[in-house]
C-alpha positions as CSV (number, residue, x, y, z in Angstrom):
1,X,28.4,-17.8,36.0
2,X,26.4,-20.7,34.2
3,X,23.6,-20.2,35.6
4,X,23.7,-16.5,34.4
5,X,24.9,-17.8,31.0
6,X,22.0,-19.8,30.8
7,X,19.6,-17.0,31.9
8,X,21.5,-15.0,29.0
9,X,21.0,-17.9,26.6
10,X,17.3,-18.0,27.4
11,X,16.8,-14.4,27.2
12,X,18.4,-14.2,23.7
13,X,16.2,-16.9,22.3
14,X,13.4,-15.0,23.2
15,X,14.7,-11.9,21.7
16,X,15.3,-13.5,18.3
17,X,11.7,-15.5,18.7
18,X,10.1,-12.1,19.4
19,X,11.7,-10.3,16.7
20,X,11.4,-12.9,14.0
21,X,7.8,-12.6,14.9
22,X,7.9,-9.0,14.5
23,X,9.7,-9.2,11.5
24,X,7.0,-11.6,10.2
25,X,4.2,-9.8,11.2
26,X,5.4,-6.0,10.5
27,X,4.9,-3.6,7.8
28,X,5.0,-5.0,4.2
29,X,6.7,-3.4,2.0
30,X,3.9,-3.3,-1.3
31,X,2.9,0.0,-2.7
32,X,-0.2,-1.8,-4.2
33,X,-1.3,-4.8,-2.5
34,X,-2.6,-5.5,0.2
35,X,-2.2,-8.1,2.8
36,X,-4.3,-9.7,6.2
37,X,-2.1,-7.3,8.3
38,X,-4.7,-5.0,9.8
39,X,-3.5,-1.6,12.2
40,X,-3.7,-2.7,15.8
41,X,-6.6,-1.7,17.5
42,X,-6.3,1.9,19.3
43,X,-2.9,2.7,17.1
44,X,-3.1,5.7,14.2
45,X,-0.6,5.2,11.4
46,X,0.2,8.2,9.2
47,X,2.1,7.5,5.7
48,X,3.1,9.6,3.1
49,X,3.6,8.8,-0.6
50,X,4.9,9.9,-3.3
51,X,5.2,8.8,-7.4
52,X,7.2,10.7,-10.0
53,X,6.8,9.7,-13.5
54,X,5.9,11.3,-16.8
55,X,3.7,10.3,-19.9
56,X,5.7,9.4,-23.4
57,X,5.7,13.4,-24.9
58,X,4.1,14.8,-21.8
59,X,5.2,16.6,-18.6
60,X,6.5,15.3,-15.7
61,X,4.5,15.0,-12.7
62,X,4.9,14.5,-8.7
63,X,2.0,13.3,-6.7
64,X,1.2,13.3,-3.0
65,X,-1.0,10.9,-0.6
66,X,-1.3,11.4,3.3
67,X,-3.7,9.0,4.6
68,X,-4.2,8.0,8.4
69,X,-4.3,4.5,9.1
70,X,-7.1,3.6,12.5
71,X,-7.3,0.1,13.9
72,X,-11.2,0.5,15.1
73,X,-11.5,-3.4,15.9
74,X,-9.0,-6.4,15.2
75,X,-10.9,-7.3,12.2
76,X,-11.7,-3.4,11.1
77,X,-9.2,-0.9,10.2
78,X,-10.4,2.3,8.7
79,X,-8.4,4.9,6.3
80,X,-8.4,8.7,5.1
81,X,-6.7,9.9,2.0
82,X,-5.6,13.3,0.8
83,X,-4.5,13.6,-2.6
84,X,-2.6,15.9,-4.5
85,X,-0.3,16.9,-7.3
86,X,2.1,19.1,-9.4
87,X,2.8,18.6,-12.9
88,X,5.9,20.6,-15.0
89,X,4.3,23.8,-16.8
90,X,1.1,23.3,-15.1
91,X,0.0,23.8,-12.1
92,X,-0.2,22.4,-7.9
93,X,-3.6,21.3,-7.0
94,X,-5.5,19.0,-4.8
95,X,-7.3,16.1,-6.2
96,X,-9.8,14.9,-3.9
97,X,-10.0,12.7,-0.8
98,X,-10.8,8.9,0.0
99,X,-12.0,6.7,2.6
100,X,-10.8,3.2,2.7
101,X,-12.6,0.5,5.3
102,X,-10.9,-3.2,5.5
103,X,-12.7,-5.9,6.9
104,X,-11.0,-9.5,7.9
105,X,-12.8,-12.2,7.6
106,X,-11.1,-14.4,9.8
107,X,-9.5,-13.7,12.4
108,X,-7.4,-16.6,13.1
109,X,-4.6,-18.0,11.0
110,X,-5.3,-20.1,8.1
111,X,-3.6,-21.1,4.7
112,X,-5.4,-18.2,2.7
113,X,-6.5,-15.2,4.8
114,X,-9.6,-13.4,3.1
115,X,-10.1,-10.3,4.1
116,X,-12.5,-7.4,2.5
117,X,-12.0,-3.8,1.0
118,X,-14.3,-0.8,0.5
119,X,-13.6,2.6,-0.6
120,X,-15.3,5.9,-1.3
121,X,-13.4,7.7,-3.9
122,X,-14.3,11.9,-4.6
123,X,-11.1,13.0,-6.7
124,X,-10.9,15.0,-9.9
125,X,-9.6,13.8,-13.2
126,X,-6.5,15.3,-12.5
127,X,-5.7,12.7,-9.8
128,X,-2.1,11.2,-10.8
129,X,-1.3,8.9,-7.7
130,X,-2.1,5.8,-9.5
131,X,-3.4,4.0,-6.0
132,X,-4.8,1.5,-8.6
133,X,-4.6,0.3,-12.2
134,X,-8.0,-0.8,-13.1
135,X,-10.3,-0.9,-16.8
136,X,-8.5,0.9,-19.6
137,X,-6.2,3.1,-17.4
138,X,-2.7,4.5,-19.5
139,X,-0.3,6.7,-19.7
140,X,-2.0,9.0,-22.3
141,X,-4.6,9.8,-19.3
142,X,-1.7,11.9,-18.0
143,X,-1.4,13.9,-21.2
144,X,-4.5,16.0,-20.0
145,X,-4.0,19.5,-18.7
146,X,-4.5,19.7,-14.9
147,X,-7.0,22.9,-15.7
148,X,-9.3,20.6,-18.1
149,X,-9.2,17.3,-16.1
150,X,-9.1,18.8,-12.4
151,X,-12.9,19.8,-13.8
152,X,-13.9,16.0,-14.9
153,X,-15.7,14.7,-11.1
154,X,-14.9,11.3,-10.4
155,X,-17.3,9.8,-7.4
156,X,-16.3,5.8,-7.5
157,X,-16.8,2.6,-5.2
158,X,-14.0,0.3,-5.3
159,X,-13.7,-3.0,-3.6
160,X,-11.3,-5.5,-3.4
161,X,-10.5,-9.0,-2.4
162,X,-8.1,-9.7,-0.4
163,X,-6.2,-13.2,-0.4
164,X,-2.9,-13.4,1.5
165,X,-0.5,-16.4,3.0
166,X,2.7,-15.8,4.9
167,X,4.7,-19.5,4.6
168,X,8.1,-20.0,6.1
169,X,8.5,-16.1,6.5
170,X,7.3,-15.6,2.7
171,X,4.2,-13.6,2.1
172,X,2.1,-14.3,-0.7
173,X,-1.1,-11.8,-1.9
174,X,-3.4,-11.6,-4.5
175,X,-5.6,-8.5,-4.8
176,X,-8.8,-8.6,-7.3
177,X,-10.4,-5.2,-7.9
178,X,-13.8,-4.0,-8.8
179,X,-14.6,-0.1,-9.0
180,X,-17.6,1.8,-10.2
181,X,-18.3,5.3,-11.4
182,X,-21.5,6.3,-9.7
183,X,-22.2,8.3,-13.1
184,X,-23.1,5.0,-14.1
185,X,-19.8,3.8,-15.9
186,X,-19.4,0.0,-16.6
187,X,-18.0,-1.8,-13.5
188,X,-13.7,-1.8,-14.2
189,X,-11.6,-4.5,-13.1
190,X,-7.9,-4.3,-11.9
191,X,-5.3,-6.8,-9.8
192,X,-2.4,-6.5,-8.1
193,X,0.0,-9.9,-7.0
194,X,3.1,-9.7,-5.2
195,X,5.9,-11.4,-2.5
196,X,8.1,-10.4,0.0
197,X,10.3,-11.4,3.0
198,X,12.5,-10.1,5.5
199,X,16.1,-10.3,4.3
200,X,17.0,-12.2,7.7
201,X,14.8,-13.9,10.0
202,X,17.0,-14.3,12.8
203,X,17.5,-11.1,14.3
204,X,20.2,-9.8,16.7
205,X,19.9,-9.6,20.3
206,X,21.4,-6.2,20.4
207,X,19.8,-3.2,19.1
208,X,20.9,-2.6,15.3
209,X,19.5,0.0,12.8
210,X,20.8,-1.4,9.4
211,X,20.5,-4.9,10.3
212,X,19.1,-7.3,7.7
213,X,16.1,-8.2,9.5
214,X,14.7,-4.5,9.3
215,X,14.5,-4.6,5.6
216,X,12.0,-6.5,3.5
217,X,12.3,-6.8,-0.3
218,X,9.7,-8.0,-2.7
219,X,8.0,-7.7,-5.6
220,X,4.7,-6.2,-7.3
221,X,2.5,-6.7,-10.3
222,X,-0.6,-5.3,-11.3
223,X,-2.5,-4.0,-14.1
224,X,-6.1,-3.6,-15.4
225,X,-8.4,-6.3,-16.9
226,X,-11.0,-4.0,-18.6
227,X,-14.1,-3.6,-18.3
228,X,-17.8,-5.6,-17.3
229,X,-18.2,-4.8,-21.5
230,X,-14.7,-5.9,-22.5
231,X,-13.0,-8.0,-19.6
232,X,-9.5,-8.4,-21.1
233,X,-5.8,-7.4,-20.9
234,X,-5.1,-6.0,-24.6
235,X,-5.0,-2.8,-24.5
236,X,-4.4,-2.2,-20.8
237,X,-1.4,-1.3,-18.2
238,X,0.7,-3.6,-16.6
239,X,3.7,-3.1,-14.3
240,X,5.9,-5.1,-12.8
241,X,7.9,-3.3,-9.5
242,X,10.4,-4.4,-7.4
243,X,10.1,-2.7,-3.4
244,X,12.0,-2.4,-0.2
245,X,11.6,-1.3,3.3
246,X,13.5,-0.6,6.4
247,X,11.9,-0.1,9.6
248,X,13.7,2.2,12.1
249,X,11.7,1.7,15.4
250,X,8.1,2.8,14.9
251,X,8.8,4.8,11.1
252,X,9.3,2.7,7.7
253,X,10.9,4.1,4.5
254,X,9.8,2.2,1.5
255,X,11.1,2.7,-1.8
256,X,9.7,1.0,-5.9
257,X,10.8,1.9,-9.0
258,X,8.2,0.6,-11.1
259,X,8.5,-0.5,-14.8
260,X,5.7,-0.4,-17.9
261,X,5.3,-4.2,-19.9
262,X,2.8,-2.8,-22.2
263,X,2.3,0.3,-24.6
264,X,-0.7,2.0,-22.4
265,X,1.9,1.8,-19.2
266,X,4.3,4.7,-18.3
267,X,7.6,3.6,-19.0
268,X,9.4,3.5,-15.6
269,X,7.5,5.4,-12.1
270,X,9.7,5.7,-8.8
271,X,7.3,5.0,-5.9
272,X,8.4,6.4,-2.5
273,X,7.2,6.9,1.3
274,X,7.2,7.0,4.8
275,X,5.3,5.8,7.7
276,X,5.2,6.6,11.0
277,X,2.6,4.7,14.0
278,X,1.2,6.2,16.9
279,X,0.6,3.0,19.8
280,X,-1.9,4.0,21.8
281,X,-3.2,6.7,20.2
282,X,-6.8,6.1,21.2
283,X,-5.9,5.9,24.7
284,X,-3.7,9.1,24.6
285,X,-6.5,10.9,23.4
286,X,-9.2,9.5,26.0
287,X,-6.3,10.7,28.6
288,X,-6.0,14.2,26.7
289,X,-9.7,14.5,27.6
290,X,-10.1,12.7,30.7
């Protein structure tokens, strides 16, 4: 019996070892920002999101994002987005697609991990899923019919830097962002900032669905910083949200409602989604063929 209470002992500290480093390591909660976490190479992630808000004396709208998530190398993870909406007394329509490539810099652990973003944006004017905040973006751009701005073609480069630290379970990230028009529109700038942590870091040895250490809370704030003409923050959008997740094996449910500090923001957003990974799915699908 001691030596099997021992082996039990051992076994549990592992466990909780394990799944602190899970915990650590998992999904982040942040609607916005990103962190150094990059998709394992081989997995597919899927993730849907969702934002319901409304400009001051305008309708309501609901818009959609699907993307799918690729871990091409440990320091490369690829992205596709599909974007939609449907706004009160208008009209449903799709607003384009993306395709988001992240690049880490360094692979190891350090005190700041850098890592780099790049995306090909062809949406409409129309698009309401407010991935970023950058330049002169408000509210009142959501007073625009979806018949008149689904016909204004937007074909942008955005790129971000990445800076993140996770510290005694804490992470810590900083987003700058730089998009272009390729109409020839003045380079825009935009950042995002935010923290979070698992609610527990010592998780149980037994197998628990609402236990603390599958929730992470945080916080976000981002906004825009004008223009390469006018690099400022009068005049712009700037949001402060509080978000939470809770992981149920391989799917996470995240939840932000999201608050205006400026005249140009919406008032209050409610930022939802779901997420689901695939392990393996490269190798599933060489299997499929092979």
């Amino acid at each position: 019996m001691p030596c099997f209470s021992l082996c039990k002992t051992i076994f549990q500290c592992c466990f909780v070892w394990l799944a602190v480093s899970v915990a650590i390591a998992g999904e982040r909660p942040y609607f916005i920002t990103y962190d150094q976490t990059m998709e394992e190479p081989g997995n597919l992630e899927i993730e849907m999101k969702g934002l319901t808000a409304s400009p001051q004396d305008g309708d309501q709208f609901l818009s959609g994002v699907t993307e799918f998530e690729y871990g091409a190398k440990g320091w490369w993870t690829t992205e596709f987005y599909l974007d939609g909406q449907t706004t009160s007394n208008q009209s449903t329509i799709f607003t384009g697609l993306r395709w988001e490539n992240r690049f880490r810099l360094l692979m190891r652990e350090h005190i700041i991990n850098p890592v780099l973003y790049v995306e090909f944006e062809d949406i409409n004017g129309a698009d309401k899923s407010l991935m970023e905040v950058v330049g002169f973006d408000s509210q009142y751009d959501g007073l625009v019919p979806n018949k008149e701005a689904s016909s204004d073609r937007q074909r942008e480069i955005e790129t971000k830097l990445i800076l993140s630290s996770n510290l005694n379970g804490w992470n810590i990230a900083e987003n700058f962002i730089a998009e272009k028009n390729l109409a020839g529109d003045p380079w825009e700038f935009g950042y995002s900032a935010a923290v979070s942590r698992p609610l527990s870091l010592m998780a149980s040895p037994d197998e628990c669905t609402l236990c603390r250490e599958n929730f992470q809370a945080g916080v976000e704030f981002y906004g825009g910083l004008g223009t390469a003409n006018r690099f400022t923050m009068h005049g712009t959008s700037q949001y402060i949200a509080p978000v939470l997740s809770w992981q149920v094996g391989n799917t996470v449910f995240k939840i932000s409602p999201t608050f205006g500090l400026t005249d140009a923001s919406y008032r209050a957003m409610l930022r939802f989604g779901v997420q689901y990974e695939i392990s393996g799915f490269r190798r599933k699908v060489e299997n499929l063929f092979h």
